[in-house]
N, C-alpha and C positions, 0 to 999 in steps of 0.2 A: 604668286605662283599658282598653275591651276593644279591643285593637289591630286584630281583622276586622272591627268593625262599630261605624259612627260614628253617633251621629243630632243633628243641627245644629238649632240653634236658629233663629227663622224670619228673622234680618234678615241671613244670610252669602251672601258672592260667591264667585266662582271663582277658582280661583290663577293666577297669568299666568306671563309668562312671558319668563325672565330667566337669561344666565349669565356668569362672568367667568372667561378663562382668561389668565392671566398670564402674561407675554411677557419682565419683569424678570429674568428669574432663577428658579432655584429655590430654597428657604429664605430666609434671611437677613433684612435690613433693607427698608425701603422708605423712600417719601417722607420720612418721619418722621423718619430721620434722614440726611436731605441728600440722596438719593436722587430720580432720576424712577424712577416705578413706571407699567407701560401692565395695566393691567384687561380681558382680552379676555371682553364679555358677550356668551354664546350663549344666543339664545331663539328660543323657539317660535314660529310664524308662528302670529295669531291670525285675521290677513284669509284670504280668499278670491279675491281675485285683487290684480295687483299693487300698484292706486291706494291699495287699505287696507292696503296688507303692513303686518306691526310695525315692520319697518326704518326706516319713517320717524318714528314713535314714537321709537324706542330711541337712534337716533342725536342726537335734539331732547335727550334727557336729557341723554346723554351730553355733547353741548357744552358745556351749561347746566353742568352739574357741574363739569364741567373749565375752564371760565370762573370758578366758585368757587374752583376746588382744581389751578392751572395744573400741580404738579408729580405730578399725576394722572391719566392720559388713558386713556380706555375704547375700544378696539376694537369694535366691534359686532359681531357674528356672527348671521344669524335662518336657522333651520333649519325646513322643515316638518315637522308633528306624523307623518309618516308616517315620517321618515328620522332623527328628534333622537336618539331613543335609542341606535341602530345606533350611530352617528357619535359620540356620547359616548362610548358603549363601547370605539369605538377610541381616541379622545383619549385617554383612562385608563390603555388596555393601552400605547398609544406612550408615557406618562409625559406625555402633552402634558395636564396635569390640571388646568384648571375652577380659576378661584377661586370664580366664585358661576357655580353651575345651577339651571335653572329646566325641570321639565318634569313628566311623570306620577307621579312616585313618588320617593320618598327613601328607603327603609327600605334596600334593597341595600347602597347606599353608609354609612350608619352601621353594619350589617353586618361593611364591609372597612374602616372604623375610617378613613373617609374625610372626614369634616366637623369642621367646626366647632358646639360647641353654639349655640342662635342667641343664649343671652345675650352668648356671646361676640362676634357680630359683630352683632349692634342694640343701639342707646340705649336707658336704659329707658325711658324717653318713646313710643321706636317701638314696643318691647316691651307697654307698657301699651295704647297704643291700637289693638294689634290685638282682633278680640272674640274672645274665651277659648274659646267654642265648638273655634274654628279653628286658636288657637295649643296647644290639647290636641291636637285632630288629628294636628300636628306631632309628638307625643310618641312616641317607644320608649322603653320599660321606664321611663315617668315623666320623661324630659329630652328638651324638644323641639328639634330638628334639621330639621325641616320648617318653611321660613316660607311660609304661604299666601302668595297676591297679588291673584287674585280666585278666584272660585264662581259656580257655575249647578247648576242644577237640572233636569231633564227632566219637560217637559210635552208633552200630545197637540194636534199642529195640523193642523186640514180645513181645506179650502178652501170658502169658503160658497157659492161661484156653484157652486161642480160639486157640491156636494150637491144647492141649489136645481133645478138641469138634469137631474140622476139621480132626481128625488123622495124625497128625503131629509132629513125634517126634524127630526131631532136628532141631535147629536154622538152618537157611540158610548159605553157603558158599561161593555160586555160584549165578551169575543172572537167571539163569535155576533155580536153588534150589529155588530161592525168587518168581518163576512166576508159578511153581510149587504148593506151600504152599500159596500163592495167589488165585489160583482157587478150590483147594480145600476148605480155606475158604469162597470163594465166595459160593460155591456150597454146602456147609456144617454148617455153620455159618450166614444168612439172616443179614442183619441190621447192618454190622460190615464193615469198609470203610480196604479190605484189605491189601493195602501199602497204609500209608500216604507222596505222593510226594507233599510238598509244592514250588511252582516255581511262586509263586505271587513276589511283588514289595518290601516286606519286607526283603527278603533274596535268591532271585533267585541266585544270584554269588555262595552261598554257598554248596547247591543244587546239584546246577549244577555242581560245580568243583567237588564235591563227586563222581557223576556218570561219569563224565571224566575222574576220576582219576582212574577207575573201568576199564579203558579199556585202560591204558597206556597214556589216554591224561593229558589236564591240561589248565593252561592260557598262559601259556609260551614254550618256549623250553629251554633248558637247558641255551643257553646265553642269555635269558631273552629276547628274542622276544615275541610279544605276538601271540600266535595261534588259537587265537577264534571258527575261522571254520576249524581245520586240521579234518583229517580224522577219527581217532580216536573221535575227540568230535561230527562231525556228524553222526557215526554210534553208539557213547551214545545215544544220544536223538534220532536215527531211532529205536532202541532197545525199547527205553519208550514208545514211541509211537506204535510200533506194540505190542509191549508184556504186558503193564501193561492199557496205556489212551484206547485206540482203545477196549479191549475186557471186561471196564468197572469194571479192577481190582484197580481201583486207584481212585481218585475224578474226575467230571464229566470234570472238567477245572481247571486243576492244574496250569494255567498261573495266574488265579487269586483267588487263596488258599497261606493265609500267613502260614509261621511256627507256629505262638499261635493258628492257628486253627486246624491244627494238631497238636501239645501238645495237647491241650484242647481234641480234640477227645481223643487220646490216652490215657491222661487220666481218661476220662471217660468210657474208654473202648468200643468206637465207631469205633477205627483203630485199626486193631491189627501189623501191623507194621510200622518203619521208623526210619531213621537215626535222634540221637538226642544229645544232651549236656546234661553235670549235674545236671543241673537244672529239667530236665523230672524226675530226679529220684525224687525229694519231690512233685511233679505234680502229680505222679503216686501213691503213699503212699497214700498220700493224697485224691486219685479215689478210691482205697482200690485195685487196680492193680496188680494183681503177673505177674513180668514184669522178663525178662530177656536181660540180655545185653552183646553182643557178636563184635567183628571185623566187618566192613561194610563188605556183600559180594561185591565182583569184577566181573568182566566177567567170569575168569575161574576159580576164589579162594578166600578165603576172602585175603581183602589186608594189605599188612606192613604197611602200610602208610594210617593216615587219614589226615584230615582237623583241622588243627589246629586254633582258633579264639582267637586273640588279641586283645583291644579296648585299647584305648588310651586316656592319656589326655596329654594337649597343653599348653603354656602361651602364651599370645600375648602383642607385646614389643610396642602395639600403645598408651595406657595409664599411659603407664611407672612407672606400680604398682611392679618392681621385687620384693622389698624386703617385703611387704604386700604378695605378690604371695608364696614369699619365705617360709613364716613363717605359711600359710596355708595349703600349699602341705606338708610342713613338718610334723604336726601335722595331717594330713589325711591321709599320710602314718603312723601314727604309729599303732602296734601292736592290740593294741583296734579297731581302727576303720579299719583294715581292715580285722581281722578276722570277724569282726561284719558283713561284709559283704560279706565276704568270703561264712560264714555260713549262712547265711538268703537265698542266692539263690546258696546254693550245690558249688558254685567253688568253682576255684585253686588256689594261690595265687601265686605273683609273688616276692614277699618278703624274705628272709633266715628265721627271724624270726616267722614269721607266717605257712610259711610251715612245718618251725618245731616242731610247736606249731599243726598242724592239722596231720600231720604222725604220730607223738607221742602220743596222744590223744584216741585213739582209738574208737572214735568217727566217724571215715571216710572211713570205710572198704568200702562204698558202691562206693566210687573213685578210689578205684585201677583201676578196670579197663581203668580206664581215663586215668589214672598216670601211667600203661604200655604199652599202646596206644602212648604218647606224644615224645618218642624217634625219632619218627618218622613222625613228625604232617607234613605235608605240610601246609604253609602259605600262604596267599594274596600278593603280589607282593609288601608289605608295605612300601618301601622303593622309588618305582617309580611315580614319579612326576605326574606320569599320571593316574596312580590307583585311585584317587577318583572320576574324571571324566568318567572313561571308567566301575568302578564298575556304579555308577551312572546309565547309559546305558544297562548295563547287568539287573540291579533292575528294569527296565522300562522297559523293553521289551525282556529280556531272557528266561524265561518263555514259550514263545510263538514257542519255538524252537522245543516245543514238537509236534505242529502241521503241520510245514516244514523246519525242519534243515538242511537243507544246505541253504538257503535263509533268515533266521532270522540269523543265525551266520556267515554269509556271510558281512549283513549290520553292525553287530556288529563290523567284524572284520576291516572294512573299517572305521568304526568311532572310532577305537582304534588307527590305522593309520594317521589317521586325527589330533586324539590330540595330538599324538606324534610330526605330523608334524607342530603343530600351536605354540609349545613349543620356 
């Protein structure tokens, strides 16, 4: 497998978002042998404000589960995607360690020899009907340790009344075409944030490999070096910066603008463009939005290829919960609860049965586009040891590349280097 660059087959979802830190004890026995054992799951908030938080997802399983398995009970924990990692981090270093985690990345912790393999804690049943695509994803050096949950993929969405109002009548292709239909809404449209570039600390890496990937770059090169500051990425961000921040077609400082603050615009009809996930599609509905969604444009076309987004969840082998682990992820992956959440926030699912159950359905036309997009998703480097570290670093200060890139992705690329070499 080449562990910095995945390309997915076209029916995978996004990985969700799931942890369990154990409260029983450290080592030893559990349930299994006479024992109550408590499961503390920490996961990622996948809503946007508080009515969809995950908490209320997580905590419906967890009863359910433990109404199954009374001598089993799960803690709930939902963390937002801005603060989870930080907060893992510390859990780890206080010894307060995770039985199952669920967030951006896994390769670190198989790294410090921290999981369990996932045959070890999924059924083969649950093993089989994930799609292979995603359960290789999970793979370092050939044994997977990453269990997907769900996947998305990044697509471009305009607004079609403020195109219509600016005189605008086709979606963009090109980055010309996007800075083009930018100033005419600027100049035609008042009050409306014309490209939503979000390059804050919530998801700069993702952002930004979009717009790298627009002009032939990326994070890597093909043997999986990584290229932070090649030529290609700093005449991306020279590009953003003359054509979109610089002549005030975009937000005033997009180093510190998260992704839900555009959503949020976008669907309230504050931004009329930006690259998004599935989930903008119920955002937008919901704004009362007549949106459209098209291929990200590129430099000089739209492109084959977008950004594909996996989350993961983990087990950790320090409280020696396998078979309590076992018997949880099993029942979390089943059918019910991951359509349940499939659908609450628009993904894709990374299951046989459930994607079959949402293709068939006819319930999900507003995913194709996602779902022909995904043949060709570019991923995160999910598999190198050093990716959680080095996104880390990119979320903290990649952003800021919009205002001197060749010298923000210069430091980037030296501290990518570094952790390489500290390995």
């Amino acid at each position: 497998m080449n562990k910095r660059l995945l390309v997915v087959a076209a029916c995978t979802g996004i990985a969700g978002a799931l942890t369990l830190t154990a409260c029983g004890g450290g080592g030893g026995g559990g349930a299994s042998d006479g024992r109550d054992v408590t499961l503390k799951l920490v996961a990622a908030d996948y809503g946007d404000k508080a009515s969809n938080s995950s908490t209320a997802y997580w905590k419906d399983v967890a009863q359910r589960f433990t109404a199954s398995n009374p001598r089993i009970k799960v803690d709930v924990q939902v963390i937002n995607w801005n603060d989870i990692d930080s907060q893992v981090k510390t859990m780890i270093q206080s010894g307060n360690v995770p039985d199952v985690l669920q967030t951006g990345g896994y390769a670190e912790k198989v790294a410090d020899d921290l999981l369990y393999k996932a045959e070890e804690v999924l059924s083969e049943s649950t093993r089989a009907n994930l799609i292979d695509s995603f359960a290789k994803a999970g793979e370092v050096d050939g044994t997977q340790y990453g269990i997907p949950f769900v996947s998305s993929a990044r697509a471009f969405f305009y607004n079609k009344t403020v195109f219509t109002q600016a005189g605008i009548t086709e979606a963009p292709k090109s980055w010309d075409d996007l800075k083009a239909a930018a100033e005419k809404i600027k100049a035609k449209v008042p009050g409306v944030t014309p490209y939503a570039l979000p390059l804050g600390p919530e998801e700069a890496q993702g952002e930004s490999l979009i717009w790298e990937l627009g002009n032939g770059g990326g994070l890597t090169d093909a043997k999986g070096t990584y290229t932070l500051n090649s030529r290609p990425n700093i005449e991306s961000f020279t590009w953003l910066k003359t054509n979109l921040v610089e002549p005030g077609l975009t937000y005033a400082n997009p180093a510190t603008t998260d992704r839900k603050t555009a959503f949020a615009d976008f669907a309230a009809g504050k931004a009329a463009m930006l690259n998004g996930h599935p989930s903008l599609i119920q955002m937008s509905k919901d704004g009362k939005v007549d949106y459209g969604v098209v291929p990200i444009p590129g430099k000089t076309g739209a492109l084959a290829s977008t950004l594909g987004v996996a989350d993961w969840m983990m087990a950790f082998k320090d409280n020696g919960h396998k078979e309590e682990i076992r018997k949880f992820l099993d029942f979390a992956y089943s059918r019910e609860n991951t359509l349940k959440f499939d659908e609450m926030y628009n993904l894709m699912p990374v299951t046989e049965d459930t994607l079959k159950e949402m293709t068939g359905s006819g319930k999900h036309k507003d995913l194709e586009p996602f779902f022909t997009l995904l043949p060709n998703a570019v991923f995160y480097p999910l598999g190198d040891t050093a990716w959680d570290a080095i996104s880390a670093e990119i979320k903290k200060s990649g952003g800021t590349a919009v205002n001197d890139p060749a010298k923000v992705l210069g430091e980037l690329q030296k501290k990518a280097e570094e952790t390489i070499s500290d390995q």
